[in-house]
N, C-alpha and C positions, 0 to 999 in steps of 0.2 A: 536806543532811547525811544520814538518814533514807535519801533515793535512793542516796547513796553505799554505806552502810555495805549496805544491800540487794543492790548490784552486787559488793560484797568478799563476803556471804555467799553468795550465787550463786555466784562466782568459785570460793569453797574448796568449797561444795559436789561442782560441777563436776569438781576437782581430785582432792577422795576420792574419789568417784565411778568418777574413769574409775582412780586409783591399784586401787581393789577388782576393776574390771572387770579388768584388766590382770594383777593375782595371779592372778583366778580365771584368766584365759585362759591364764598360766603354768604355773598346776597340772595343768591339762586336759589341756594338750599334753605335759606334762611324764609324767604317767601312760598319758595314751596310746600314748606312745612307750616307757616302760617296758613296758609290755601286752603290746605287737608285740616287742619286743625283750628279754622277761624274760631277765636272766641269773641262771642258778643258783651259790652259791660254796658249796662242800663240806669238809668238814673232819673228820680222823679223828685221833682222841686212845686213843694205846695206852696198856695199863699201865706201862711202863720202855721204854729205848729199845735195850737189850742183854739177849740171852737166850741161855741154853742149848740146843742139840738135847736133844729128848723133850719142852722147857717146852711151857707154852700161853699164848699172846700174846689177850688181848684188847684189844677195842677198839670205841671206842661212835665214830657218824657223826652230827654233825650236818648240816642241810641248809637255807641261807637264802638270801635274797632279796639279792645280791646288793649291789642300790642301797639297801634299807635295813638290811640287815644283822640283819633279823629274820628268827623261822623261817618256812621255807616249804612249804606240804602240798600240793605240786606232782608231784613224782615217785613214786612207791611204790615203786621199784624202786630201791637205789645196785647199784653194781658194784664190785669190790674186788680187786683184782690184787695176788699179792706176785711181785717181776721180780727176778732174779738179776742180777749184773754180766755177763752175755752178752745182755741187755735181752731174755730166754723168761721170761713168765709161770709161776712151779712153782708156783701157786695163783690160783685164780680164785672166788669167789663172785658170788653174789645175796642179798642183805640186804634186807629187807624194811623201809619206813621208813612211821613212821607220824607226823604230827605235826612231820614237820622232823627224826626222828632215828630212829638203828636201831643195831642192838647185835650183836657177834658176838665169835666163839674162833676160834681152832684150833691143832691140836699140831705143834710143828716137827718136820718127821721127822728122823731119826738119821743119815739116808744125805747130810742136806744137809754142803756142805762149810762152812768156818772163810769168814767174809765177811760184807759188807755188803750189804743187800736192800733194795730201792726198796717201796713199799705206794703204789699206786696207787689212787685212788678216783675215780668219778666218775657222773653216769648218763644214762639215753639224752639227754636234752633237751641234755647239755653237749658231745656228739659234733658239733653242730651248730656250735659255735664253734670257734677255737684250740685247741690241746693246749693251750695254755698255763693255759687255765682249767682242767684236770685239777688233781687233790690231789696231791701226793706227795712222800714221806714218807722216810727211810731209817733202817733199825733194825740193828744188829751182833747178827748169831750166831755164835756158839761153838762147836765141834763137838768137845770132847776127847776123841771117840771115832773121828775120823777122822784119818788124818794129813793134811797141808797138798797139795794140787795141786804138782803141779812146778815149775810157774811162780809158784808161792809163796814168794819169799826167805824162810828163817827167819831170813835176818840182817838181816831189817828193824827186828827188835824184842829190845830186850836187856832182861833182868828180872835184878835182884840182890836177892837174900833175908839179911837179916843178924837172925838168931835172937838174941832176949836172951838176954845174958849168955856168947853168943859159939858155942851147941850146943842142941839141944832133946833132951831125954829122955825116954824109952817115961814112958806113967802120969802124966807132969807138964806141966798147963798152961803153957805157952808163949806169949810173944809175940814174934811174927815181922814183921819191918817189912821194906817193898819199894819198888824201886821199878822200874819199868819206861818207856824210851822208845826211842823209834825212829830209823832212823839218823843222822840229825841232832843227836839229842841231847835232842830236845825231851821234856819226861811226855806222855804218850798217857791214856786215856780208855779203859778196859775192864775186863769182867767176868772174872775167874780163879777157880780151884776146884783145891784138893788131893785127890786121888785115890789111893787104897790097892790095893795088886795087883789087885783084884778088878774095878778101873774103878768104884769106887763114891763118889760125891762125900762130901767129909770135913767143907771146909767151904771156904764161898763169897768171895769177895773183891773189894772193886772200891776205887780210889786215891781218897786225899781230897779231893789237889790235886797237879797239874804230875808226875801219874804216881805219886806216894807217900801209903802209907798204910801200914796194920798191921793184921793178925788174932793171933787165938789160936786155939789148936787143942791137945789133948792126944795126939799120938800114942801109939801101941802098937807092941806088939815088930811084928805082921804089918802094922802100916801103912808 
C-alpha cells in the first residue's frame, strides 16, 4: 500500500514538474520571440476632433508595447504628419517621447481650405512593418475665411436657422435653433460660427444631435 501511494506521489510529482517545466519553456520562447519581433502600437489623442483656421490643435502620444499594451521607452523619437485629402503631408514634426509619451501644438494656418485632414503618427521602428501598424486619425477644419474649392458642392449641405419667436433684434439676446444636413437628408456633425462684417467670430456652434441644436447670441446694428 505505502509502495503504491509512493508511485502516485512520484507520478503527480513528475506531472507538476514537467507542467512548470513546460510554462517556463513557454514563457521563454514566448518573450524571446516578442524581443526579436517587438511591435510598437502608437496612439495620438487630440483636444476636439473639429477646429477653426488660426485655432491650435494639441495633442499628447502615447507609445506601448504592443503585446502587452503597456508603455514603452523604446523609441525617442514619434513622427507626426497632418495629410490633406490629396494624401501631401502640410505638416510634419518630431516629437520627442520620453517614458512611452510626448506632447505637442500647432496653429492651423488660415490659408488651409474647408476639409477633412488625416494626423498620421508613427516612428522609425514601425516603418519596419505594415502601414497598417501606423496611427491615423481624421479631424474637420473649418476655414470661414476661405471660400469652398470648386469641386466643393455647396449643395452638399443645407443649414436652416429658425430664430425665437420668429426674428432676432440688434441689443436683444436671442435664441437661434438649427439644423443642418447633407444631401440625403441625414444631421451631419460640425463646427459653425457667426461672423460680423469684419470676419470676426460672434459666437461658436456645434449640433446636439442628428444635426440640431441651438445658440444665443445678442446681435448689433453692425453685426
Amino acid at each position: 500500500m505505502l509502495r503504491n501511494h509512493l508511485a502516485l506521489f512520484c507520478l503527480l510529482f513528475v506531472h507538476v514538474s514537467y507542467s512548470q517545466n513546460l510554462r517556463d519553456t513557454l514563457r521563454k520562447n514566448f518573450d524571446g520571440y516578442r524581443t526579436k519581433n517587438l511591435q510598437e502600437k502608437i496612439y495620438v489623442h487630440t483636444d476636439r476632433p473639429t477646429y477653426l483656421a488660426g485655432e491650435t490643435v494639441w495633442f499628447k502620444i502615447y507609445l506601448t508595447d504592443a503585446s502587452l499594451h503597456k508603455a514603452l521607452d523604446l523609441s525617442r523619437v514619434a513622427y507626426l504628419e497632418v495629410i490633406n485629402t490629396n494624401d501631401v503631408a502640410a505638416f510634419q514634426f518630431k516629437i520627442e517621447m520620453k517614458n512611452g509619451a510626448g506632447s505637442g501644438s500647432f496653429a492651423i494656418p488660415f490659408d488651409w481650405n474647408t476639409d477633412n485632414y488625416t494626423i498620421r503618427c508613427y516612428t522609425n521602428w514601425m516603418k519596419n512593418f505594415d502601414s497598417d501598424f501606423l496611427f491615423e486619425k481624421t479631424i474637420s477644419i473649418i476655414n470661414p475665411f476661405k471660400a469652398p474649392e470648386q469641386n466643393i458642392s455647396a449643395n452638399t449641405i443645407h443649414a436652416q436657422f429658425f430664430p425665437e419667436g420668429g426674428n432676432v433684434v440688434a441689443g436683444i439676446k436671442s435664441k437661434v435653433a438649427f439644423q443642418v444636413v447633407d444631401e440625403n437628408g441625414q444631421g451631419i456633425d460640425f463646427l459653425g460660427c457667426v461672423l460680423n462684417e469684419r470676419n470676426d467670430t460672434i459666437v461658436k456652434f456645434t449640433p446636439l444631435k442628428f444635426g440640431m441644436g441651438h445658440f444665443t447670441f445678442a446681435p448689433s446694428q453692425a453685426s
